[in-house]
TORPA-4810 file (N, C-alpha, C, O; in nm, 3 decimals):
<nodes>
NODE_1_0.782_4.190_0.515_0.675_4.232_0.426_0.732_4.326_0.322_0.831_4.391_0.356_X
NODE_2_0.681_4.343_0.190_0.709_4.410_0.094_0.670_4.557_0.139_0.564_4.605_0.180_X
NODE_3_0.779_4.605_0.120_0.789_4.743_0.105_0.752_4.843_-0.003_0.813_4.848_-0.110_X
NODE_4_0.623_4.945_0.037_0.542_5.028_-0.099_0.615_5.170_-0.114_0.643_5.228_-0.010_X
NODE_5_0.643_5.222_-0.218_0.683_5.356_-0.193_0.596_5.459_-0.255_0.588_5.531_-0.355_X
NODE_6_0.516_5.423_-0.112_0.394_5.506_-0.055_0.384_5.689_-0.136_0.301_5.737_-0.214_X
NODE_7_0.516_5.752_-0.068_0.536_5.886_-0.101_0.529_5.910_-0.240_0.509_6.028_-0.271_X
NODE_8_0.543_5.809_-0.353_0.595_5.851_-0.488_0.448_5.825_-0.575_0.435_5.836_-0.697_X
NODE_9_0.361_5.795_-0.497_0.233_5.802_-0.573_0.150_5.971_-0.602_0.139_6.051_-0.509_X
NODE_10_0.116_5.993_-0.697_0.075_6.129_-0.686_-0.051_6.125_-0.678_-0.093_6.240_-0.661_X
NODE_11_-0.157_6.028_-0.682_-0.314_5.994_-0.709_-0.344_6.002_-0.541_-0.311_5.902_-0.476_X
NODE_12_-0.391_6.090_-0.483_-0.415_6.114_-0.340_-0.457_6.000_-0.268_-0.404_5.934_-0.178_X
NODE_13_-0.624_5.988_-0.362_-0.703_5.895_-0.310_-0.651_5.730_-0.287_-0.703_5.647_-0.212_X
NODE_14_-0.525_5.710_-0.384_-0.497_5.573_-0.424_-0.389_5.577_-0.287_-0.374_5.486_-0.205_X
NODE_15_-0.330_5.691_-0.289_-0.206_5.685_-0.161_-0.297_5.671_-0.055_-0.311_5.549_-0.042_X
NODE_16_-0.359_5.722_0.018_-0.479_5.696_0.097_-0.501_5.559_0.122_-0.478_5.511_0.232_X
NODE_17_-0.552_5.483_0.012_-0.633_5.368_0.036_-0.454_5.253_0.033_-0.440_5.163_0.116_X
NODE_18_-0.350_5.283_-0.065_-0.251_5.168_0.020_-0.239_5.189_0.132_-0.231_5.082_0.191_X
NODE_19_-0.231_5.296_0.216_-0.195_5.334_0.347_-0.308_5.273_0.463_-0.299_5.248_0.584_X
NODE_20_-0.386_5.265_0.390_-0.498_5.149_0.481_-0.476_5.024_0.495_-0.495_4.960_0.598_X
NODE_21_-0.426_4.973_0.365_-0.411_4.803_0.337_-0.272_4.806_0.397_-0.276_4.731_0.494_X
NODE_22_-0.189_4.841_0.389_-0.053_4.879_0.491_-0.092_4.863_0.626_-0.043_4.770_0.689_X
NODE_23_-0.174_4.940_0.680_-0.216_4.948_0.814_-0.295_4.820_0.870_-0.280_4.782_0.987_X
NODE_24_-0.377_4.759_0.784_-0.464_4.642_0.815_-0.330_4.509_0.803_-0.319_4.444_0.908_X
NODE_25_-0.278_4.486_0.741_-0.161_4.382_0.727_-0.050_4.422_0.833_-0.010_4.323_0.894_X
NODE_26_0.001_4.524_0.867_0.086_4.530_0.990_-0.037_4.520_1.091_0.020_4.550_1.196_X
NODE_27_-0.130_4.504_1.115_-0.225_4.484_1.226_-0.309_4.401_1.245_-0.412_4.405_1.314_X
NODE_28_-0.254_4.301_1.166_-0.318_4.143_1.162_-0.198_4.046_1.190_-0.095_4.056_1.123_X
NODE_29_-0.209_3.979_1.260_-0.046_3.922_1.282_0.006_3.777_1.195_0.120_3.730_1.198_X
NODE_30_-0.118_3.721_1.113_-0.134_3.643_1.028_-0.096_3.721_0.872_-0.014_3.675_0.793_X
NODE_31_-0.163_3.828_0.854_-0.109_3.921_0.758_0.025_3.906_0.756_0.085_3.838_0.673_X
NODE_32_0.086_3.977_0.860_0.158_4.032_0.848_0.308_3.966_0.945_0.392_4.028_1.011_X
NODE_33_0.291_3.808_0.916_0.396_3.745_0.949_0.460_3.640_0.821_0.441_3.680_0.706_X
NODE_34_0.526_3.524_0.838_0.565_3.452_0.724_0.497_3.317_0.770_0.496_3.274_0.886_X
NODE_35_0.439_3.258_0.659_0.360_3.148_0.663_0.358_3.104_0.533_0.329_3.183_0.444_X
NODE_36_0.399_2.930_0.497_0.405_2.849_0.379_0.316_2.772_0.409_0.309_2.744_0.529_X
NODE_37_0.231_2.716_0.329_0.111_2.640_0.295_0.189_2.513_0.297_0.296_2.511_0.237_X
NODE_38_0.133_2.372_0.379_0.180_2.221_0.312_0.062_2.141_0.335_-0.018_2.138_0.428_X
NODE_39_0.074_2.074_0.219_-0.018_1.957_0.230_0.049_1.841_0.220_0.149_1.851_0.148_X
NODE_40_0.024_1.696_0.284_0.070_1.649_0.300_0.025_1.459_0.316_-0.063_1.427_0.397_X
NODE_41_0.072_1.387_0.260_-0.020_1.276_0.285_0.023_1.165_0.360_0.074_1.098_0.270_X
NODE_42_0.041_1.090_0.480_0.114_1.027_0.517_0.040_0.869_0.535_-0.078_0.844_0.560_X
NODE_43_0.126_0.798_0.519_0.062_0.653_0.493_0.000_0.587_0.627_-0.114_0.544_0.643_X
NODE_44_0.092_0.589_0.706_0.134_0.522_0.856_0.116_0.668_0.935_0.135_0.787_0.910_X
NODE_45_0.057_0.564_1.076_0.046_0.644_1.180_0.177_0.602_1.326_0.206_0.518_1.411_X
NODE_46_0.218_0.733_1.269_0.395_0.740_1.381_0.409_0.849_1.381_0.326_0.936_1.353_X
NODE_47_0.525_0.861_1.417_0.625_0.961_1.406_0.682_1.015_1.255_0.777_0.952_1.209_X
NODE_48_0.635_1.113_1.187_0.667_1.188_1.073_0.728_1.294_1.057_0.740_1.346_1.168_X
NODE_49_0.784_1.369_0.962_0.924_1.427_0.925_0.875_1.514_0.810_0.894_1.461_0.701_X
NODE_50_0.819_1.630_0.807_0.772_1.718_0.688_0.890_1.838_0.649_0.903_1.945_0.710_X
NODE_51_0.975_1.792_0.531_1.046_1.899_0.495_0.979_2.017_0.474_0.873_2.025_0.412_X
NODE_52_1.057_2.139_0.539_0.943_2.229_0.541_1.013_2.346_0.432_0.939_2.427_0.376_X
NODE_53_1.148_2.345_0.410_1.215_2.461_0.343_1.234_2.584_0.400_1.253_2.657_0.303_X
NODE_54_1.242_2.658_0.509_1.197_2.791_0.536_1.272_2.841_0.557_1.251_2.962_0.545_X
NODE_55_1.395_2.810_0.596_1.573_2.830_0.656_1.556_2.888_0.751_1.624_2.984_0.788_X
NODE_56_1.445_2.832_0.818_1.470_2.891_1.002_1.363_2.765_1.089_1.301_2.671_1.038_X
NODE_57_1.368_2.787_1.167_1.242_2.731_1.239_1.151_2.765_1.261_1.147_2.881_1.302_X
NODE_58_1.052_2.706_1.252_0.931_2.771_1.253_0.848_2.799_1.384_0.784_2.706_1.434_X
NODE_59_0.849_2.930_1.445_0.726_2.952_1.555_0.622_2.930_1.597_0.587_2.944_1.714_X
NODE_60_0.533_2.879_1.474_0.388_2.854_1.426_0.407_2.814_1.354_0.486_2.844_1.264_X
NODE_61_0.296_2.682_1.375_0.226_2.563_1.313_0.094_2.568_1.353_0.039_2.561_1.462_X
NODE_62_0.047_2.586_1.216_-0.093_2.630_1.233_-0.193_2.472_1.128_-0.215_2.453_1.009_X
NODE_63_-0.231_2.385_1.275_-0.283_2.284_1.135_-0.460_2.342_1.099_-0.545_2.400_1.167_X
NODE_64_-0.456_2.293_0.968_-0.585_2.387_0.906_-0.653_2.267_0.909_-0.750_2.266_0.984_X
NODE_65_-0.627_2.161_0.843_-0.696_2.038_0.808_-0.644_1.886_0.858_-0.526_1.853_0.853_X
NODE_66_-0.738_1.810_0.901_-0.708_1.669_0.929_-0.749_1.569_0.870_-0.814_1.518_0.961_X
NODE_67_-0.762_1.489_0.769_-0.854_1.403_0.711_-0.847_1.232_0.819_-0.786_1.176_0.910_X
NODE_68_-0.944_1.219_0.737_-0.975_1.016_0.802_-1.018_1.037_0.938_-1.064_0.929_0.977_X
NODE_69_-1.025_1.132_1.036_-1.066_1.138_1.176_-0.924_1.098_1.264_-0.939_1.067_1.383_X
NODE_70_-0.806_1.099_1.215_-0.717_1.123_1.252_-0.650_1.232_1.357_-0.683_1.350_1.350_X
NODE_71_-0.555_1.186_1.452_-0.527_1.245_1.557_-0.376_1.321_1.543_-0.279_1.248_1.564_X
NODE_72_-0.359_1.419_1.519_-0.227_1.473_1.462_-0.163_1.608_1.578_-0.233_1.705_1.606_X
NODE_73_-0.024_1.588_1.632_0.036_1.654_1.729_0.143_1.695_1.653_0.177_1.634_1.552_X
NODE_74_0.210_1.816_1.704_0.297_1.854_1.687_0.444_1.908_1.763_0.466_2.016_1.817_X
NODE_75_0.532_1.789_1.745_0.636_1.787_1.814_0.727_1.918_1.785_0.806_1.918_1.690_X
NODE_76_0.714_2.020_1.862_0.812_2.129_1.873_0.914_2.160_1.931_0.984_2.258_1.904_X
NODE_77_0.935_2.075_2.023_1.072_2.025_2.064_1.157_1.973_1.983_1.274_1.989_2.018_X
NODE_78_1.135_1.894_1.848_1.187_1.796_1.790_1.206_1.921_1.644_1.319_1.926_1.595_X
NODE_79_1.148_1.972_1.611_1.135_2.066_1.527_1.224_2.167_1.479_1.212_2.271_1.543_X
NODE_80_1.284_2.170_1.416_1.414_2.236_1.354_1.387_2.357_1.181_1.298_2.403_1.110_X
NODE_81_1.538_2.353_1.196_1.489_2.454_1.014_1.516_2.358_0.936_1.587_2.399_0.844_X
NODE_82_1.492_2.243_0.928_1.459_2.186_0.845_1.372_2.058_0.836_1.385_1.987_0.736_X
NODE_83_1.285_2.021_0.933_1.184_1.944_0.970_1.113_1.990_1.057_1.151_2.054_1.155_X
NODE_84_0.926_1.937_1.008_0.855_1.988_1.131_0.833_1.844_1.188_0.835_1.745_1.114_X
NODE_85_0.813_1.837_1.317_0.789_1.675_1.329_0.652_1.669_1.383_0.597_1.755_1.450_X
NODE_86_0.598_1.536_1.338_0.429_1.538_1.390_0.399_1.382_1.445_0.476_1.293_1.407_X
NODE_87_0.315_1.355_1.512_0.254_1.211_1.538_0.120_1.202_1.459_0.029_1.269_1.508_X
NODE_88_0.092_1.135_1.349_-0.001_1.098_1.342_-0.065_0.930_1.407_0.002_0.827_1.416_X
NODE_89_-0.185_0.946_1.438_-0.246_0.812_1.499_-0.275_0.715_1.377_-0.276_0.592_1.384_X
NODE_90_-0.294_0.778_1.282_-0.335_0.658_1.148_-0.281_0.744_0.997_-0.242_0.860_0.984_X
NODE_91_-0.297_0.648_0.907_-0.272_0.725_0.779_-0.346_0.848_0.768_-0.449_0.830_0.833_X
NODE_92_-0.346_0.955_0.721_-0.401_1.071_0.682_-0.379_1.172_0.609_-0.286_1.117_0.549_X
NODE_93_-0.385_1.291_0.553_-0.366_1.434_0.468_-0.360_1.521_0.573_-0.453_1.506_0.653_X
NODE_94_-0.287_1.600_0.597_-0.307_1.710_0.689_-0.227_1.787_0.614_-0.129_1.757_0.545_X
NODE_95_-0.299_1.927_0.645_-0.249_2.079_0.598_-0.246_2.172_0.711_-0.325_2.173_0.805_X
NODE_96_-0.131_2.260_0.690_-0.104_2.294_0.760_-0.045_2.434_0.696_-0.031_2.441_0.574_X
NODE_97_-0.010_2.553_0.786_0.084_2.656_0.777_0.174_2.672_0.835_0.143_2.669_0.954_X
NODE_98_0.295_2.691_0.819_0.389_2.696_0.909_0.505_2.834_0.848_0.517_2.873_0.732_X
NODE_99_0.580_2.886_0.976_0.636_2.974_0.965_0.652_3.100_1.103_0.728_3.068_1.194_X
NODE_100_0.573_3.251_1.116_0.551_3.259_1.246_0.484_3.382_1.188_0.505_3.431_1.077_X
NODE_101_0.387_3.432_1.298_0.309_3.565_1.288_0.397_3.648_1.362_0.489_3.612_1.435_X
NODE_102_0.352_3.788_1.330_0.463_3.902_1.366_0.396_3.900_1.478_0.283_3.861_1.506_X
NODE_103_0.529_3.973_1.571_0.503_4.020_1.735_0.453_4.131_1.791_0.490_4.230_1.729_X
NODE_104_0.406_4.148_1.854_0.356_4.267_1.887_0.451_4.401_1.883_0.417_4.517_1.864_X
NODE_105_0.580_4.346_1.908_0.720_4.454_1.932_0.718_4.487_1.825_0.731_4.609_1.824_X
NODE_106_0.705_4.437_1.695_0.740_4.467_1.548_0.683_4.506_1.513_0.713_4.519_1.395_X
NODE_107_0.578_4.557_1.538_0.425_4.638_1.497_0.480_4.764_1.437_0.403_4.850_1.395_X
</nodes>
């Protein structure tokens, strides 16, 4: 997470209120983890391959959306830093987040 330099503000009230939004984002673990947005459209229902970019693997896969009434899994075994892998049952759009929420240790 981006780092504020909190101390060098002289406006009390304004240091105050980042120090809240600081506090609410390290205490949301969605806040305050790494997560990339994909959308995605796939023709065929198989085994699929979503370049994800992130240069790590991702912890969380968070799917947001499924279109067509489609049945969509996520192979995390198969899943690397540079593919997420999924089954879809039929053609569909699915969106998703991927990346990982912070841990409780890192708080």
């Amino acid at each position: 997470m981006m780092e504020l330099n909190i101390e060098g503000m002289t406006d009390a009230q304004v240091r105050e209120n980042f120090i809240k939004i600081l506090e609410e984002f390290r205490a949301n673990p969605l806040l305050g983890g790494h997560f990339k947005f994909y959308e995605e459209r796939f023709s065929s229902g198989t085994i699929q391959f979503l370049k994800h970019d992130l240069g790590f693997k991702p912890y969380d896969v968070l799917i947001t959306s499924v279109s067509d009434g489609a049945l969509v899994t996520i192979n995390f075994k198969e899943t690397d830093r540079n593919f997420i892998v999924l089954n879809t049952s039929q053609p569909c759009t699915v969106r998703l987040l991927a990346g990982f929420m912070k841990n409780r240790e890192e708080r």
